[in-house]
C-alpha positions as CSV (number, residue, x, y, z in Angstrom):
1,X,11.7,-77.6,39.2
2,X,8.5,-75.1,37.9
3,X,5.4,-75.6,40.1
4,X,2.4,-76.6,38.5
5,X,0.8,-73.9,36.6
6,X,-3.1,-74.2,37.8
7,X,-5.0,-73.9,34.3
8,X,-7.1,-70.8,35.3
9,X,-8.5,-68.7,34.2
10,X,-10.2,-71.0,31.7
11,X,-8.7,-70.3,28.3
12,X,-11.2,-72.3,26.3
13,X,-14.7,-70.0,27.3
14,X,-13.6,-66.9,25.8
15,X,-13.2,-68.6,22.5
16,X,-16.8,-70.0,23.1
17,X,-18.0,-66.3,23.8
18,X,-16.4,-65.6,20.6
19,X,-18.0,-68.0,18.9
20,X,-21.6,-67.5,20.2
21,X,-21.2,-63.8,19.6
22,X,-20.2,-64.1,15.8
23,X,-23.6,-64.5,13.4
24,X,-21.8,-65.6,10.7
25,X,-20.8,-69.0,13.2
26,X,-24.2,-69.9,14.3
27,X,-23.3,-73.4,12.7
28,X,-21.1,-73.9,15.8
29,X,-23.2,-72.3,18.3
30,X,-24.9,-75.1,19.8
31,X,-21.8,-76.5,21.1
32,X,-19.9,-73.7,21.7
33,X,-23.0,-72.6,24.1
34,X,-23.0,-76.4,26.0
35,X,-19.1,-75.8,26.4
36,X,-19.6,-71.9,27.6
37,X,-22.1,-73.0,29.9
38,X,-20.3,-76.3,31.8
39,X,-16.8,-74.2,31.9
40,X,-18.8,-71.4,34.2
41,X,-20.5,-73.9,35.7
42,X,-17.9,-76.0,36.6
43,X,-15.4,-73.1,38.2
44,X,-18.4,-71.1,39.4
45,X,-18.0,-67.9,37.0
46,X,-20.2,-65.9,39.1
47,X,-18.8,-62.4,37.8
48,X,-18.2,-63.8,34.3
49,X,-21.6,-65.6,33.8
50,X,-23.0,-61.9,34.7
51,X,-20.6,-60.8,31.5
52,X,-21.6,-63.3,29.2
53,X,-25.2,-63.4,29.9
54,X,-25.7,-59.5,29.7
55,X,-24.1,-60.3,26.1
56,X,-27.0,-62.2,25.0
57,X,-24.7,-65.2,24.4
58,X,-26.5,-67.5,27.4
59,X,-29.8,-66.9,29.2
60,X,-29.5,-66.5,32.4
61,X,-30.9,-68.7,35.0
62,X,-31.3,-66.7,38.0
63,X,-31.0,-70.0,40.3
64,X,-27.6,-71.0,38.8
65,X,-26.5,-67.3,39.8
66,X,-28.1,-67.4,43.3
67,X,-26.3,-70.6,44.0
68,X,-22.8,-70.1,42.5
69,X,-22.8,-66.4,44.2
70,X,-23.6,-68.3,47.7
71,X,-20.6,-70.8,46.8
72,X,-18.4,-67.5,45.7
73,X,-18.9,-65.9,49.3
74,X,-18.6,-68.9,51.3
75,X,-15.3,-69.5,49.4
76,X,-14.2,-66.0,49.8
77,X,-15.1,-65.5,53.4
78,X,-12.8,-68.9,54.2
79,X,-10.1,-67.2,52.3
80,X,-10.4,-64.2,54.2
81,X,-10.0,-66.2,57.6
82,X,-7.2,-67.9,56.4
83,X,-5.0,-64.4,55.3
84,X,-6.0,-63.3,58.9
85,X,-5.0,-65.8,60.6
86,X,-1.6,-66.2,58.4
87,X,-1.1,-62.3,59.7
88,X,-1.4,-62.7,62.9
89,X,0.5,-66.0,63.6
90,X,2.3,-67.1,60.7
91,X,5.5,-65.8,58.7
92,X,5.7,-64.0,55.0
93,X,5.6,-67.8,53.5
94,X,2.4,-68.6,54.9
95,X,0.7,-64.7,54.2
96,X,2.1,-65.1,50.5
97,X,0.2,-68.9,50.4
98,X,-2.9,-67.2,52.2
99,X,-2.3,-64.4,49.2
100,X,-1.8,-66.4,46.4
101,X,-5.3,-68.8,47.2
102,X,-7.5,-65.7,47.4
103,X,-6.1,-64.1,44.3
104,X,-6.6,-67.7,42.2
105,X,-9.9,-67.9,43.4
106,X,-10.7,-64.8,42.0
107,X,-9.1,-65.6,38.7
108,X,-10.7,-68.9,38.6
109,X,-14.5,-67.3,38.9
110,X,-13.3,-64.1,36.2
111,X,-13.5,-61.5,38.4
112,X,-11.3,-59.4,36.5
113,X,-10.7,-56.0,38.8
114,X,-10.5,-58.3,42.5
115,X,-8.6,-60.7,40.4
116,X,-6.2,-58.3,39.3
117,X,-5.7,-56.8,42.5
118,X,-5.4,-59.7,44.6
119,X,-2.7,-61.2,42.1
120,X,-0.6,-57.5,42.2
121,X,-1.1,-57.6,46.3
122,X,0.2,-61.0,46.1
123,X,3.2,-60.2,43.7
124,X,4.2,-57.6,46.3
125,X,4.4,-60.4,49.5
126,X,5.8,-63.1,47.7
127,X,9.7,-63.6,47.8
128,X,10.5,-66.6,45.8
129,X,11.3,-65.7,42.0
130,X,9.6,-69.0,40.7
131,X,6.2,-67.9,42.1
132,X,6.4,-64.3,41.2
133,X,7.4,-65.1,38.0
134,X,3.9,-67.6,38.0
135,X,2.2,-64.7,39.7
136,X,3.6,-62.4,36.4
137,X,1.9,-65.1,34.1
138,X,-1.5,-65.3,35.5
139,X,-2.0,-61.1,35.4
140,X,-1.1,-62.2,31.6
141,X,-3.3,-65.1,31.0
142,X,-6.2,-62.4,32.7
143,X,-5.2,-60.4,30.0
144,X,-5.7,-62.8,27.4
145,X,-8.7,-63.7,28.7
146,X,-10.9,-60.9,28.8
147,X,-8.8,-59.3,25.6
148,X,-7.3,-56.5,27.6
149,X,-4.1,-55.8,26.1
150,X,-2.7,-52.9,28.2
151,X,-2.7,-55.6,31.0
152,X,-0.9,-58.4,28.9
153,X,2.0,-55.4,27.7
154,X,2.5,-54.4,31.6
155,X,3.0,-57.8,32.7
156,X,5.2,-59.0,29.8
157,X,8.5,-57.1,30.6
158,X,7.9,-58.1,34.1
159,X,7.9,-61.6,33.6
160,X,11.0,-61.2,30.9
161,X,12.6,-59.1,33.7
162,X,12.0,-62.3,36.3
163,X,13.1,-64.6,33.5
164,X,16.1,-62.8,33.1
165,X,17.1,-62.8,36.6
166,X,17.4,-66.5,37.2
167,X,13.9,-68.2,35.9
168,X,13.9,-71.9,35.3
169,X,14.4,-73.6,32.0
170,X,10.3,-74.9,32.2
171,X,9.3,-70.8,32.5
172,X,11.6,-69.3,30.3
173,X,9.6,-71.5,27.5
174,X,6.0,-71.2,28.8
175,X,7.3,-67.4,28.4
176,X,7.8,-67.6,24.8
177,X,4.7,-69.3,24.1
178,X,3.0,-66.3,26.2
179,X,4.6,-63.6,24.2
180,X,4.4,-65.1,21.0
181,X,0.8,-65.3,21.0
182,X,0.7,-61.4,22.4
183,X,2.7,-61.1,19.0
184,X,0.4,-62.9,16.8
185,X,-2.5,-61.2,18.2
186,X,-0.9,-57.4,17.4
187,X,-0.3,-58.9,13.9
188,X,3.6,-59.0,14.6
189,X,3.4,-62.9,12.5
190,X,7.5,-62.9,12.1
191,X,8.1,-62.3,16.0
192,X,5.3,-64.3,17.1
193,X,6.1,-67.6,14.5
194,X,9.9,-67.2,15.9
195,X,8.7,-67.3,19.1
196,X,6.2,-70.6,18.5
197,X,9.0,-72.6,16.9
198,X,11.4,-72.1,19.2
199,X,8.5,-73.7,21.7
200,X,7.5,-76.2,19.0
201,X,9.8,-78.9,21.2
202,X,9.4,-78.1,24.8
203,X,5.6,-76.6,24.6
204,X,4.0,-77.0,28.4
205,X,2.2,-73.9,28.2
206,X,-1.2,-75.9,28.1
207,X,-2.7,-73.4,30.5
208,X,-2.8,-71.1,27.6
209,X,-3.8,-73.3,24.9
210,X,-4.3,-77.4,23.4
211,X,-0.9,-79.2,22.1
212,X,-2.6,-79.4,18.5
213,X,-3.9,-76.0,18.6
214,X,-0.7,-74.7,19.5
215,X,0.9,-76.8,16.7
216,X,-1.4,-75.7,14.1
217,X,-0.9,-72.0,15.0
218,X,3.2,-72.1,14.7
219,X,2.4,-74.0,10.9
220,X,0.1,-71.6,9.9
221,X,1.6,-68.2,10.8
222,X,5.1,-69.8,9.6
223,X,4.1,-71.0,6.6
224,X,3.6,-67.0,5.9
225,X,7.1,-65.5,7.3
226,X,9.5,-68.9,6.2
227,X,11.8,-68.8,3.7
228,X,10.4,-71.8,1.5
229,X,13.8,-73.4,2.5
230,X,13.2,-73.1,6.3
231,X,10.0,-73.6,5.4
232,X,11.0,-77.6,4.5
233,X,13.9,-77.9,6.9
234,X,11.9,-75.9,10.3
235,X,8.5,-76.7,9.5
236,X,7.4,-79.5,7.3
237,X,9.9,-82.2,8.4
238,X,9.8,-81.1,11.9
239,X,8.5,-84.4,14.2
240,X,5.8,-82.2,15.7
241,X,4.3,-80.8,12.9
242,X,3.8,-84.4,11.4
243,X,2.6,-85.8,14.3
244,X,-0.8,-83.6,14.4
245,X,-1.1,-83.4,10.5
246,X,-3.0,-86.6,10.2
247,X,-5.2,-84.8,12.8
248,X,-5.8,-81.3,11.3
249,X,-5.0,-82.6,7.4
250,X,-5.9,-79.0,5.9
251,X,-2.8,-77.9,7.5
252,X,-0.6,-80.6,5.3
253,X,-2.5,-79.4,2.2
254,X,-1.8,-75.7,2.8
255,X,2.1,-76.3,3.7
256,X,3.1,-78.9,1.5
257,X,1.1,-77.6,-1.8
258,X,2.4,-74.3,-1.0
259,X,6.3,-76.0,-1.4
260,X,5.6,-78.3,-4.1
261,X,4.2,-75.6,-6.2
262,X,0.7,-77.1,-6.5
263,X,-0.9,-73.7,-6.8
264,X,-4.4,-74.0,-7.6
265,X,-4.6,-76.8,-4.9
266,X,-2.7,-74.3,-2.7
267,X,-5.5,-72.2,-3.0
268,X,-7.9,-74.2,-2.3
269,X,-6.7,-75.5,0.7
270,X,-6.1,-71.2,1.6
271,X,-9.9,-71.1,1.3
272,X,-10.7,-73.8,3.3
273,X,-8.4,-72.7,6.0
274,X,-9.7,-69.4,6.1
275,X,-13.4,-70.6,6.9
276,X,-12.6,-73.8,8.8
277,X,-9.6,-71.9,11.2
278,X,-8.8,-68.7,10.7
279,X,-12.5,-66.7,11.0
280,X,-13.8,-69.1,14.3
281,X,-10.9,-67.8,15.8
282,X,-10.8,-65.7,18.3
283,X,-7.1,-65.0,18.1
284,X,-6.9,-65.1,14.2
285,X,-10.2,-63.7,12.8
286,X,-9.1,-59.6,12.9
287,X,-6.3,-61.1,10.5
288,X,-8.0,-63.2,8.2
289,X,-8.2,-60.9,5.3
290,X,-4.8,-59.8,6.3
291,X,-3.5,-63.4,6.3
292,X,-5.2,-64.6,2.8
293,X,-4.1,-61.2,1.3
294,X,-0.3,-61.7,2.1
295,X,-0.3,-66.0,1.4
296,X,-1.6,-65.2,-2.3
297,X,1.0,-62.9,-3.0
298,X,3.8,-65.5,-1.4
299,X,2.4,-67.8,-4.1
300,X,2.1,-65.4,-7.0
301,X,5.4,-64.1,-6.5
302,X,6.9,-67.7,-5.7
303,X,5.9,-68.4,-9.6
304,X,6.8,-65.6,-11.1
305,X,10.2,-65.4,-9.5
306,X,10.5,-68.9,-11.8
307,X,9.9,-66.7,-14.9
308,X,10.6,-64.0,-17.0
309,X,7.1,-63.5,-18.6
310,X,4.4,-65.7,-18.7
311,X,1.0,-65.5,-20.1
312,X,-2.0,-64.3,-18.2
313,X,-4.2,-68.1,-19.2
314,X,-1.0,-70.1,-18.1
315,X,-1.0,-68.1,-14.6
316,X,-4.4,-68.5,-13.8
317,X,-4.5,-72.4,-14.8
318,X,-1.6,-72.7,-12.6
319,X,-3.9,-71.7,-9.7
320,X,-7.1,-72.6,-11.1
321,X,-9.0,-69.6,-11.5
322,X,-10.4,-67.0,-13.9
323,X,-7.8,-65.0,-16.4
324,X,-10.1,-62.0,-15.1
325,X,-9.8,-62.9,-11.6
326,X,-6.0,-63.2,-11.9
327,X,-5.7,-59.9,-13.8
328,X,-7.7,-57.6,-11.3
329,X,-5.6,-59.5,-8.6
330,X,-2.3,-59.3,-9.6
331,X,-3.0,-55.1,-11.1
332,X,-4.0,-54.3,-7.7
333,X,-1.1,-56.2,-6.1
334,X,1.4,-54.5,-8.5
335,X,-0.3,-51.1,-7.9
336,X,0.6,-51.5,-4.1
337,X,3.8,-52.4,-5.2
338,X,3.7,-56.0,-3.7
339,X,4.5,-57.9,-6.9
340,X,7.6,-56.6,-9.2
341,X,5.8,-57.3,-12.7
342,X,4.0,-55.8,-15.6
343,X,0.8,-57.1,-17.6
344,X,1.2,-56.8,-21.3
345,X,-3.1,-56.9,-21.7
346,X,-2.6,-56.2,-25.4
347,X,-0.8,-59.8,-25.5
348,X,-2.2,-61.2,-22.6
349,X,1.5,-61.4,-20.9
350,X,2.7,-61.0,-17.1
351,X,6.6,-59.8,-17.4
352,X,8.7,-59.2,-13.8
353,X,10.7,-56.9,-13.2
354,X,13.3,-57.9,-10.9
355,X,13.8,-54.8,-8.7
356,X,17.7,-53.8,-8.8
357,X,19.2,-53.2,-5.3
358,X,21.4,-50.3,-6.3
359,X,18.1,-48.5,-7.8
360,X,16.3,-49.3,-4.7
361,X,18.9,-47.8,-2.5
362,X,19.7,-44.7,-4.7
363,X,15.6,-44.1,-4.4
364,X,16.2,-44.2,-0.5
365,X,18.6,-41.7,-0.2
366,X,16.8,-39.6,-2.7
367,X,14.4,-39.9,-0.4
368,X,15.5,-39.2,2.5
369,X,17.9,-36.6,1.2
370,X,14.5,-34.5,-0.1
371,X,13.0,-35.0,4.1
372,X,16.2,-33.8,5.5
373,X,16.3,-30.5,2.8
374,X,12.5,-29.9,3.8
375,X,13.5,-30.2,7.3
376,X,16.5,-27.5,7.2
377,X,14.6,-25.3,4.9
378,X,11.5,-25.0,7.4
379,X,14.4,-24.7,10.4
380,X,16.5,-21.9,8.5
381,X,12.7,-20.2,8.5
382,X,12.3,-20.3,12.3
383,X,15.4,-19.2,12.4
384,X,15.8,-16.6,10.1
């Protein structure tokens, strides 16, 4: 059975940083400040109050410092008595315990490079699996918390290396939850959403993130990569996913209007998602545009796929906006070659054109037939 994972460091502030630090939020910034401020408070963030208050996100209050750097010391200096005394009396368990304290209570008050070190020094004198593989998952959760990815992509394979070699059931799905928000954040969405619904029924991982939030992640990054009929059967009907959508209802809207082809109330609910979820978040908002981008074209070419050819005022009642608005849409979607259809503007008609397999595939080898002649003629020039 998986220890208990202590929740630190705290998950929750680094959103609030997030939050204070965006202009565009400052509707939200009164509580994300009171929350920022009791989270240090509460674990003592000496090192990390320093961060956020040299951001300009809290004013510092030198008092508040004075006394949580006195409690930092006193805290450390026991720690340091206790490793000591582990090393010169004690056996490997009790140094690894000794280890393991100090390094938490570094990653509890964010100090990022003692933190790290203490939890790498600890890695090394620990022999159980299960608490190296823990040990693994905090160096990760230090990279999601101060946004450092090189340290969350050294510590992954580790832990998927520990995993491998005999982790428990409990870890082996806290890991999936770990990498697939590592996924979602490098804009991998396929990975990641395969990752977060194969979680969806045994999530534990609440040292990472809320049940709901995790929830409303996996349904809006799959409603993106799902085939619309996984999207029903996976997605929609799944127990978890209906148990939260009463709670986050915008979520419903954007998934089930997306399915029952309600298009303009699709978009709608797209909009609202994008300024209620998507750019407060610190996970999602270097995506945003990304997301909304790629969810209109699922739509668009979810109806046209429907049709041969349509007219331009039909399309854009369908999703209740401007004939303008859908033209210069879908002309620079087709010019990217994201949607396979042609507008007839003389007639005011959108006509697909269903690409052909063979064509795409005889294009491929041409392709890469032309690279491999360029390659041998530039060779045979070395050469000769």
């Amino acid at each position: 059975m998986a220890e208990e994972v202590i929740p630190i460091p705290n998950l929750s502030l680094p959103q609030h940083l997030f939050t204070l630090i965006t202009p565009s939020l400052n509707h939200l910034h009164d509580n994300a400040r009171k929350e920022l401020f009791e989270g240090i408070k509460a674990d003592k963030m000496t090192p990390y109050y320093r961060l956020v208050t040299s951001a300009g996100a809290l004013t510092p209050e030198p008092e508040l410092l004075e006394l949580m750097e006195k409690d930092n010391e006193e805290q450390l200096k026991k720690l340091d008595e206790r490793l000591a005394e582990a090393e010169k009396q004690e056996g490997e368990s009790e140094i690894s315990d000794a280890l393991k304290a100090r390094a938490n209570h570094l990653t509890r008050i964010g100090d990022k490079e003692r933190a790290v070190a203490a939890q790498k020094l600890a890695l090394e004198k620990t022999p159980g699996l299960g608490s190296r593989i823990d040990i693994v998952l905090t160096l990760i959760r230090l990279g999601f918390f101060f946004g450092d990815n090189g340290l969350i992509t050294e510590n992954l394979p580790k832990a998927e290396k520990f995993i491998e070699e005999g982790g428990d059931w409990d870890r082996r799905n806290r890991l999936k939850v770990y990498r697939g928000l590592h996924m979602i954040s490098i804009r991998q969405f396929k990975t990641g959403g395969e990752l977060l619904l194969d979680a969806l029924s045994t999530f534990t991982a609440t040292e990472l993130t809320t049940y709901n939030e995790f929830v409303a992640l996996t349904v809006i990054i799959n409603a993106l990569t799902l085939k619309r009929v996984d999207l029903k059967k996976r997605l929609i009907t799944a127990p978890e996913v209906i148990s939260v959508l009463p709670e986050i209802p915008i979520l419903g809207e954007l998934v089930n209007n997306l399915y029952d082809c309600h298009y303009a109330k699709f978009f709608v609910a797209l909009a609202t998602l994008e300024q209620t979820y998507l750019l407060p978040s610190r996970l999602l908002s270097p995506h945003t545009r990304y997301y909304v981008r790629e969810m209109r074209i699922l739509a668009y070419s979810q109806l046209l796929e429907s049709y041969r050819s349509l007219t331009l005022e039909s399309l854009s009642g369908a999703f209740g906006v401007s004939v303008e608005f859908v033209d210069s849409e879908l002309s620079r979607f087709i010019a990217n070659g994201r949607l396979h259809c042609t507008i007839d503007k003389v007639h005011g008609i959108v006509e697909t054109t269903r690409p052909s397999l063979k064509n795409a595939q005889y294009e491929k080898v041409i392709k890469q037939g032309d690279v491999l002649l360029n390659s041998i003629q530039r060779l045979s020039k070395v050469l000769y």
